[in-house]
N, C-alpha and C positions, 0 to 999 in steps of 0.2 A: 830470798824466796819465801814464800807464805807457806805453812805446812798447815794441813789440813789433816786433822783425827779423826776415825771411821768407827762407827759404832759398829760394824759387822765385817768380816772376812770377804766378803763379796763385795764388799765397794773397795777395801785394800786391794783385792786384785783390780779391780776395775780401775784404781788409781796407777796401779803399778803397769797395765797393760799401757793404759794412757802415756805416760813416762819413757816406757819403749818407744811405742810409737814418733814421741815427740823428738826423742835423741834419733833414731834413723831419719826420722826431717830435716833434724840439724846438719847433722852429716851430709846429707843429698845438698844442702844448699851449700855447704863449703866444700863438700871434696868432692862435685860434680860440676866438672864446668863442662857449660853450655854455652854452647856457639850460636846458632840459627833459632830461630822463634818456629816452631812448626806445628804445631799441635794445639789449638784452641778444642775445649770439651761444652759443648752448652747444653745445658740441663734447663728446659721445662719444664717447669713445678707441675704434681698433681697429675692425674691422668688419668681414663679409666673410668675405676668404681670411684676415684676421688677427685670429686670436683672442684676440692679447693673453695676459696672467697666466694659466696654467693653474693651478687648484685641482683639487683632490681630486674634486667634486660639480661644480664653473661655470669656467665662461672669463670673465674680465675683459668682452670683447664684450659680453656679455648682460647682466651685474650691471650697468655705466656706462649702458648704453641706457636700463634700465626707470629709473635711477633719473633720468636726462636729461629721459625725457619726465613723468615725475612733476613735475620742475623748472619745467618749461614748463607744464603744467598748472596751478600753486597758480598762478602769474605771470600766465599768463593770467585766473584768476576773482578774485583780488586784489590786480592791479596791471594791468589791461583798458587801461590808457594804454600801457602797453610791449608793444612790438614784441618775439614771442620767433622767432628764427629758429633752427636746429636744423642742425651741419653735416651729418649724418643723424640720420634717423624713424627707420630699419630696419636689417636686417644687411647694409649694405652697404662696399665697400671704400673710402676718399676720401683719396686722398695727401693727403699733412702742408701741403704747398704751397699746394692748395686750401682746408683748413680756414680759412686764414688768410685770404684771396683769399675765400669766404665774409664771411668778418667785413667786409674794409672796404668791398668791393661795400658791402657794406648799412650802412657807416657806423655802425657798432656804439656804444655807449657803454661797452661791457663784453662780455669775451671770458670765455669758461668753459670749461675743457677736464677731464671727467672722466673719472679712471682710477683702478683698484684695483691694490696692489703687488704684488708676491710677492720674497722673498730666502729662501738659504739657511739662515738658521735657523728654525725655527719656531715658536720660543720670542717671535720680535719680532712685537710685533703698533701699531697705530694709526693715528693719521689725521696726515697733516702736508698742507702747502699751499705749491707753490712759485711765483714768479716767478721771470721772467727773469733770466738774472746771469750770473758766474762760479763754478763750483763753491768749495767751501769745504772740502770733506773728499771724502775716495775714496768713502764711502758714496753723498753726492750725486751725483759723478759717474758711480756706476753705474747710479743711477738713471734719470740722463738718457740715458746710454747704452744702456738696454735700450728704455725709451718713444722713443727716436731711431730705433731699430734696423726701425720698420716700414718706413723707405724703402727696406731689402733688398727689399721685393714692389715696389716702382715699374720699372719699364723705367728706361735711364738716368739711373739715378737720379744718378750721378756726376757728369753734366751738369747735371740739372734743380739742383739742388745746389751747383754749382760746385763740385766736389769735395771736398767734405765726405764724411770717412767715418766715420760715429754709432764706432768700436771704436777710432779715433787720440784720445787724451790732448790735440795738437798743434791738432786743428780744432777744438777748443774756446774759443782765443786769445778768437775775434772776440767772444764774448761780452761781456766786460770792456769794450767801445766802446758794446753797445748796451744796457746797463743800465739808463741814468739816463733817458730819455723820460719815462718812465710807473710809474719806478717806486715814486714816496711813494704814490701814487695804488692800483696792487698791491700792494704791502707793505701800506695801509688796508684793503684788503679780503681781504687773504689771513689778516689778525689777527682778522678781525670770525668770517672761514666757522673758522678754528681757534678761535674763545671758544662757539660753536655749538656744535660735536662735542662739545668738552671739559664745558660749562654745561649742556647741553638734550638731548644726546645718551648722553653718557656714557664718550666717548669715550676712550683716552690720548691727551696731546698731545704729536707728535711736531715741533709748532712749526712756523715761517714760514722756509725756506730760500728760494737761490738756486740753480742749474743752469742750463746750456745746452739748454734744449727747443729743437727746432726748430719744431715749433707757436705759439711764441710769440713765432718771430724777429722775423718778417713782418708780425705785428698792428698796426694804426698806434691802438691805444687801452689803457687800462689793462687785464691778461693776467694768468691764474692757471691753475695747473695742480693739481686738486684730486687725492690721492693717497685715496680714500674710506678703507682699509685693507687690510689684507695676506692675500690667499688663501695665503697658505703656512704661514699657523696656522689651526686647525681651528676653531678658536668664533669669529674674525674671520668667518671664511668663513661659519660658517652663517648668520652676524648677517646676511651683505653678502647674501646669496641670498633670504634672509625679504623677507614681503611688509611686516611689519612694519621689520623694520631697513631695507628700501628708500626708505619713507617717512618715517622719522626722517629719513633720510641727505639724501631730497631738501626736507623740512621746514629741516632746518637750511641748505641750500642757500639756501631761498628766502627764509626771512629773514635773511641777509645781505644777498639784492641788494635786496631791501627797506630795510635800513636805512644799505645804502651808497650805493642812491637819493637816501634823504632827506639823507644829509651832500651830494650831489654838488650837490643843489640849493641848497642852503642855501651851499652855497660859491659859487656863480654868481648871488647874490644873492635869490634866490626866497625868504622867506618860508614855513615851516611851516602852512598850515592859517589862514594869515589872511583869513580869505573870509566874507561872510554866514553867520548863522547858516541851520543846515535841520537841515530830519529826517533823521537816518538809523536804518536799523535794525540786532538785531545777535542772536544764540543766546545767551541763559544756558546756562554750562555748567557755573560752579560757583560755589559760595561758602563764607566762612572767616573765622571769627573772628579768623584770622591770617595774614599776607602769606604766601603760598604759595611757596615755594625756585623757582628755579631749574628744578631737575630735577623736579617736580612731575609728572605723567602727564598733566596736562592741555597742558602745551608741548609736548608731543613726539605729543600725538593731533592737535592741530590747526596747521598751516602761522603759522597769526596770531589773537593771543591778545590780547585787550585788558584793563588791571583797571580797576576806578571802586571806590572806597569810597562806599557806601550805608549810613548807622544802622549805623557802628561796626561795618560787617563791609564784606571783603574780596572783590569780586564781579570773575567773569571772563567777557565773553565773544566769540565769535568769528564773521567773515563780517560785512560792514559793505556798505548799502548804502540807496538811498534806497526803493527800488520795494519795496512790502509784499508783489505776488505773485513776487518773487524771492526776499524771505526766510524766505517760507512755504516756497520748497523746499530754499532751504538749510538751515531745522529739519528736516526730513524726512530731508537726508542726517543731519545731527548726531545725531539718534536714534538711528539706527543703531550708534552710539558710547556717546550717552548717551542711556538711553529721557527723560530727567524734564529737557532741555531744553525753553527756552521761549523766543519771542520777547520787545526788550525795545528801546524806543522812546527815540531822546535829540533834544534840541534843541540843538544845539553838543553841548557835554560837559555838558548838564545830564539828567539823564532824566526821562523823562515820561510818562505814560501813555499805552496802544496810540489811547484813545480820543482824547486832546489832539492827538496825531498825523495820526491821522487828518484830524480837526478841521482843523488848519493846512494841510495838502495839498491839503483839498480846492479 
């Protein structure tokens, strides 16, 4: 371990506070076991008097919110077992303290903080995803640097703080103590939301770094800081402001915490889907004589995408649930997408027909 010497009594305790903190992390992750995934916290960047990235046409504020609460929405109608709490709904201001303070009140399983970039060229454009850490290049540190910088709008902030100041190089040390808690756990999901962007989005990928956020000092559970991309190029910008690029962006969001769910459980011993067979049901949206890429339009129209092979062709579809007058209205939104959707009946993973189904429910 690196030991770091403090010219003044007030960073040693700053370091020594740090230290605590990071040893009750450790502890929570080994001598608390956790069974079920239920608590997703998603955090907003900026708000308020703080509008975050200015672009050319939006403010950072705006673009993070809509696509925040898009987040909370796919999570809520296709993952109804998790708990989404919101560090804000609206354009409100919430020091960095609270976000965090936020998350463990509620016991979180998973912290999300999203922000859109901006740097001075504007030729750089993509998406990257940080944890918690020590910086690794000046680039990263400027980053942390600017998204630190909201706590100039807090009242003493210097105290609330312990004097940390987001613009000194030097208060960055204590990072490097509180790294390792959570962090295979971040690093896992910050790899899964960058193969999204890059797979289903279309993103560039500008990879999985480390930085000193202060958002994600305080979390006592696995913490990412989503960078969506850079208002300071002009076709990022319009992507991030569209209602469409909004929904890609929180699509890809959401099947991440979707399939860092099913790892999370599966590591705490639960079992994938070994349950009774039933009915469920679900939207045809397409079909293909051949595996459909990746980037296909059909991933990036719907949040959750399912395939089955049926007679040598390649069948997709989405919204999964048991009740028939629920998936009568989830066809009804999917048409709107796609008119020649149709309901489509399985027993486990076998399918079956609307009327067999029936049949069995009744």
């Amino acid at each position: 371990m690196t030991i770091y010497y403090c010219n003044t009594r007030k960073h040693a305790l700053n370091l020594f506070s740090v230290l605590v903190l990071f040893l009750m992390s450790w502890s929570i992750v080994n001598g608390q076991e956790k069974i079920r995934f239920k608590t997703v916290v998603i955090d907003p960047g900026h708000g308020g008097k703080d509008s975050g990235a200015q672009g050319s046409k939006a403010n950072e504020k705006d673009i993070v919110l809509n696509v925040a609460l898009k987040l909370g929405e796919y999570i809520n109608e296709h993952l109804p077992e998790v708990k989404v709490v919101y560090t804000r709904d609206k354009d409100v201001f919430i020091p960095l303290d609270r976000r965090a303070e936020i998350a463990n009140e509620n016991k979180a399983d998973l912290f999300i903080s999203i922000h859109a970039n901006y740097i001075s060229k504007p030729s750089v454009y993509g998406a990257e995803t940080f944890v918690l850490g020590n910086h690794r290049t000046n680039e990263q540190l400027e980053v942390a640097k600017q998204e630190n910088s909201v706590i100039l709008y807090e009242e003493d902030y210097s105290v609330k703080y312990e004097g940390f100041d987001p613009n000194s190089s030097e208060s960055y040390i204590m990072f490097q103590l509180m790294q390792f808690a959570f962090l295979d756990q971040s690093q896992n999901l910050a790899g899964i939301v960058q193969d999204q962007f890059t797979n289903r989005v279309g993103r560039k990928n500008r990879g999985v770094k480390q930085a000193g956020f202060l958002v994600l000092r305080k979390t006592s559970m696995p913490s990412i800081l989503v960078e969506l991309g850079f208002l300071s190029n002009k076709v990022e910008e319009k992507f991030m402001i569209s209602e469409e690029g909004q929904t890609y962006l929180a699509s890809a969001l959401f099947r991440s915490v979707r399939d860092y769910k099913t790892q999370f459980e599966l590591n705490n011993g639960i079992e994938e889907v070994k349950k009774k067979e039933k009915v469920t049901y679900r939207v045809q949206v397409a079909s293909s004589p051949k595996k459909l890429s990746d980037n296909a339009r059909v991933y990036s129209q719907f949040p959750n995408v399912w395939e089955y092979i049926e007679n040598n062709k390649f069948k997709y579809t989405t919204g999964e649930t048991s009740d028939y007058n629920e998936i009568l209205k989830i066809q009804d939104d999917v048409r709107t997408k796609i008119a020649d959707a149709f309901v489509v009946a399985f027993l486990g993973e076998e399918r079956i027909s609307l009327d067999k189904a029936q049949t069995i429910t009744k």
